[in-house]
C-alpha positions as CSV (number, residue, x, y, z in Angstrom):
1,X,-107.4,68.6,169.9
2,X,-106.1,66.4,167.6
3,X,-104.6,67.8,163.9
4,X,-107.0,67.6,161.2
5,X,-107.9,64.5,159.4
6,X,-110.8,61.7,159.2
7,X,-110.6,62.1,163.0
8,X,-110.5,64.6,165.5
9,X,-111.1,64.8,169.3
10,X,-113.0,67.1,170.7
11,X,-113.0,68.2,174.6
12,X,-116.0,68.4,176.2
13,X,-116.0,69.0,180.1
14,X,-117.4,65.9,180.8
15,X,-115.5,63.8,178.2
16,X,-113.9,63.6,174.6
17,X,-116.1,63.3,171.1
18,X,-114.9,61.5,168.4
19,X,-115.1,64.0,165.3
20,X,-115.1,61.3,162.3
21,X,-115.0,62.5,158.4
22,X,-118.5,60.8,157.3
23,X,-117.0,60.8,153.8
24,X,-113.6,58.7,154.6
25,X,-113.4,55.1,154.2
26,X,-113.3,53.0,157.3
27,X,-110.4,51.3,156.7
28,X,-108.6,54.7,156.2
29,X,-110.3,55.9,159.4
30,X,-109.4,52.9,161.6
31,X,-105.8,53.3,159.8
32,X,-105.6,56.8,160.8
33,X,-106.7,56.7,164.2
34,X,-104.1,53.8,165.1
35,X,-101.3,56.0,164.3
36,X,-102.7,58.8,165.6
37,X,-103.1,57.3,169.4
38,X,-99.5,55.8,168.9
39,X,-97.8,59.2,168.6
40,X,-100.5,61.1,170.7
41,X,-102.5,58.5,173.0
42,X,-100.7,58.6,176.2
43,X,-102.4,62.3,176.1
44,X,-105.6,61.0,175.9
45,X,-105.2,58.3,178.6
46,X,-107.5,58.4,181.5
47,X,-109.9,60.1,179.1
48,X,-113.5,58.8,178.1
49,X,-114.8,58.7,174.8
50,X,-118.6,60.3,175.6
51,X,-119.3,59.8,171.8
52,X,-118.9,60.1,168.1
53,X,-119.8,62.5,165.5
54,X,-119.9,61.1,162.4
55,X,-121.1,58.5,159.8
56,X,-123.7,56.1,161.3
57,X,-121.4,52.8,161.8
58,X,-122.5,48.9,162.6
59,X,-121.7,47.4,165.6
60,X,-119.0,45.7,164.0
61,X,-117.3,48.7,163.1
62,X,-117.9,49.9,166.6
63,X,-116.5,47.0,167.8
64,X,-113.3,47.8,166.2
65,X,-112.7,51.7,167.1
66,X,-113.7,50.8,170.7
67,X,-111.2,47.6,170.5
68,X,-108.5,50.2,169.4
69,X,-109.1,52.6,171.9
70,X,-109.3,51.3,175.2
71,X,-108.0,47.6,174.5
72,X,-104.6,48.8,173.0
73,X,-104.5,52.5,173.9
74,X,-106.5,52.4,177.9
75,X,-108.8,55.7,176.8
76,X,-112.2,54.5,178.4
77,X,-115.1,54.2,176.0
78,X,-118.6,54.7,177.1
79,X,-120.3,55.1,174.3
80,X,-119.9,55.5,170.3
81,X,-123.5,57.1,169.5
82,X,-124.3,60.3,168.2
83,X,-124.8,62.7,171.0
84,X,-128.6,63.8,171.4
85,X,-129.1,67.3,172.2
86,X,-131.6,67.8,174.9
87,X,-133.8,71.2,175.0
88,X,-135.2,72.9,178.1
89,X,-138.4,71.7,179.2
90,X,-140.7,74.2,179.4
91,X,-141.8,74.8,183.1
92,X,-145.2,73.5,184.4
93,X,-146.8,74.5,187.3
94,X,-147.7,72.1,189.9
95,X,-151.7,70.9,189.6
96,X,-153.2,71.7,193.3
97,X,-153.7,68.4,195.1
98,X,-156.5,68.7,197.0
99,X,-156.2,67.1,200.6
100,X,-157.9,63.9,201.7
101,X,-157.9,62.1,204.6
102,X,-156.0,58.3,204.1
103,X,-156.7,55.5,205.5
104,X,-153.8,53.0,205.9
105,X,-153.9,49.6,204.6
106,X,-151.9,46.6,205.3
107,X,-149.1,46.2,202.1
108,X,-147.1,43.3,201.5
109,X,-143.6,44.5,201.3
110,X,-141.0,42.3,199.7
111,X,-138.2,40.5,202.0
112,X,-134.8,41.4,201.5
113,X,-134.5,38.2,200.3
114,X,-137.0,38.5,196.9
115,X,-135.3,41.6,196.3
116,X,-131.7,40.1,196.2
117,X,-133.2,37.8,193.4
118,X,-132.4,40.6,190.7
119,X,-128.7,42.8,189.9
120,X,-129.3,45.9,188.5
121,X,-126.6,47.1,186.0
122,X,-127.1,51.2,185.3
123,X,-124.9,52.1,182.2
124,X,-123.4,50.2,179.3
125,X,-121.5,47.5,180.3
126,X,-118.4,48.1,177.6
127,X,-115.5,45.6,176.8
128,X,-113.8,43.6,179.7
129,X,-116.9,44.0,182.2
130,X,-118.7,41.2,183.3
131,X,-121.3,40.3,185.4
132,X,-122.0,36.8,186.9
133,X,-125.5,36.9,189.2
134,X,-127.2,33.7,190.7
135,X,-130.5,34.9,189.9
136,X,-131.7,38.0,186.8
137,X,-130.0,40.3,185.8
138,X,-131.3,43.6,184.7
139,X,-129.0,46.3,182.9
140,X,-130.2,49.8,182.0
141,X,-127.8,50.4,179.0
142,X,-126.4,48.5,176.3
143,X,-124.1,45.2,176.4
144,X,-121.0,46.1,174.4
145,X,-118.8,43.7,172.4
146,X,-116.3,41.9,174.9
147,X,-118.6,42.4,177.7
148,X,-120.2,39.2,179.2
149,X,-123.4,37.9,181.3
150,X,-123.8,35.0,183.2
151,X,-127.2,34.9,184.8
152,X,-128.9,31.3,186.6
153,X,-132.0,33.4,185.7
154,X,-133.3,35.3,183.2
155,X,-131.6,38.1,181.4
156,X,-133.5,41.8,180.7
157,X,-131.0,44.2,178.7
158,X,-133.0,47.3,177.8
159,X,-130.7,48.4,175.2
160,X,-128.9,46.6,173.0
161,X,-126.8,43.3,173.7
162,X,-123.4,43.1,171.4
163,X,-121.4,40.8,174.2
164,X,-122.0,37.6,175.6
165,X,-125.0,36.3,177.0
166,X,-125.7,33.5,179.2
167,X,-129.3,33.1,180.9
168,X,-130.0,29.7,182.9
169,X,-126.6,28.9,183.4
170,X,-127.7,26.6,186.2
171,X,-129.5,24.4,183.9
172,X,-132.9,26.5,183.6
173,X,-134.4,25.7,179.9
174,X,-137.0,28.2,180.7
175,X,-134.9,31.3,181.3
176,X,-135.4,33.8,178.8
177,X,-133.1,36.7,177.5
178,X,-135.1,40.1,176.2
179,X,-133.3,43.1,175.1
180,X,-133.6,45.4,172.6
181,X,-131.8,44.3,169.8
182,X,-130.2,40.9,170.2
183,X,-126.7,40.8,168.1
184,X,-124.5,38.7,170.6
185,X,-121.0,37.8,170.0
186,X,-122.4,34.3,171.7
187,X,-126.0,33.4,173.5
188,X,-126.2,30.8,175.7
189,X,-129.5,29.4,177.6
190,X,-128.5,26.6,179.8
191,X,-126.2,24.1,177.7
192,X,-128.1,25.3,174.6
193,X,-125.5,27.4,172.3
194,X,-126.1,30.0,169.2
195,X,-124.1,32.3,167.4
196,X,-125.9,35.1,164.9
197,X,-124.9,34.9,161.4
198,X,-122.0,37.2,160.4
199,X,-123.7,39.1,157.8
200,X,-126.5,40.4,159.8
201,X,-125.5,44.3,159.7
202,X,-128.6,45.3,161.7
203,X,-128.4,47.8,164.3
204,X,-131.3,49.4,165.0
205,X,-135.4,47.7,165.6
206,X,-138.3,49.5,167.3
207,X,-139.7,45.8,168.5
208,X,-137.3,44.3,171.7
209,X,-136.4,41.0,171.0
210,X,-136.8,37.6,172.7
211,X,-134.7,34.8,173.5
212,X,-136.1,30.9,174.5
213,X,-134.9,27.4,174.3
214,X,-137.7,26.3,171.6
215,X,-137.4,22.1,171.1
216,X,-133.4,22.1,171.7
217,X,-133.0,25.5,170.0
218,X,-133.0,28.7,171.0
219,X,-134.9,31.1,169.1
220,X,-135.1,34.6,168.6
221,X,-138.0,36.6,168.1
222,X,-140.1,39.5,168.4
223,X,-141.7,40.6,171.5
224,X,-145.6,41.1,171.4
């Protein structure tokens, strides 16, 4: 455990917590953590950082304590959010199915081929991962900054994309890029380019968001 101040690690069995003083200024907490891993971070290496207790921070300021951690110090980050605690589920018994005879029917199964067309990425992609697929790409998780995709497809990201992003990188105008909340460091669909504007602190939307090449441009919107 680290000595108190604006931040603390806490052990868990399956991986550290960031402890962070929701009162502190950043600066002062980013200040404090770099000298803290520079007297006490070879410890910590070949940790993971399973979250962070704290103040609810942007993605920029994300981007930073996860730049400090693993790109200078090698402590693996896999995620910064606030750790949801689960309850039981209450037990249910099984409904009585009652028994019918079935009668077989010919189903058209995909070819090994068609299902080759999609790469699945389960888990947040974080800094220094990168995925390059020529066809879609689907990832469960979140897109952290640093991390990239390059997809001749389209691009699904059910979570939310922070990294690099580039759907129809063969030259397909009509590829598409959907994720939860679009904040890329760079989006790219075919040779069209856009960056977000810097000021844009949003980090949270209940709508996923859409991607397309709209008369040379791409635009983002809402998904209906």
């Amino acid at each position: 455990m680290a000595q108190k101040g604006p931040v603390e690690f806490k052990g868990k069995f399956s991986g550290l917590y960031l402890n962070v003083d929701p009162n502190e200024n950043f600066d002062i907490i980013v200040s404090y953590l770099t000298k803290f891993l520079e007297d006490k971070g070879s410890f910590y290496r070949g940790s993971r950082i399973i979250g962070l207790k704290g103040p609810a921070l942007n993605y920029k300021q994300k981007a930073i304590i996860e730049t400090i951690i693993y790109d200078q110090f090698g402590i693996e980050v896999e995620s910064l959010e606030e750790p949801i605690t689960r309850s039981e589920p209450a037990k249910v018994e099984p409904p009585k199915v009652e028994e019918k005879e079935v009668v077989a029917e010919n189903v058209s199964i995909p070819s090994e081929k068609h299902v080759s067309d999609t790469h699945f990425v389960f888990g947040t992609m974080r800094s220094g991962k990168s995925v390059h697929f020529p066809g879609h790409v689907v990832v469960i998780g979140d897109v952290n900054p640093g991390a990239e995709i390059v997809a001749e497809g389209n691009i699904i990201v059910m979570g939310r994309v922070f990294g690099f992003i580039h759907a129809g990188s063969a030259g397909n105008d009509k590829s598409v890029v959907i994720a939860s909340l679009l904040k890329p460091t760079q989006i790219r669909i075919s040779k069209y380019i856009s960056v977000p504007p810097s000021d844009d602190e949003t980090i949270h939307t209940t709508t996923p968001e859409k991607a397309t090449v709209n008369n040379g441009v791409i635009k983002i919107e809402k998904c209906h």
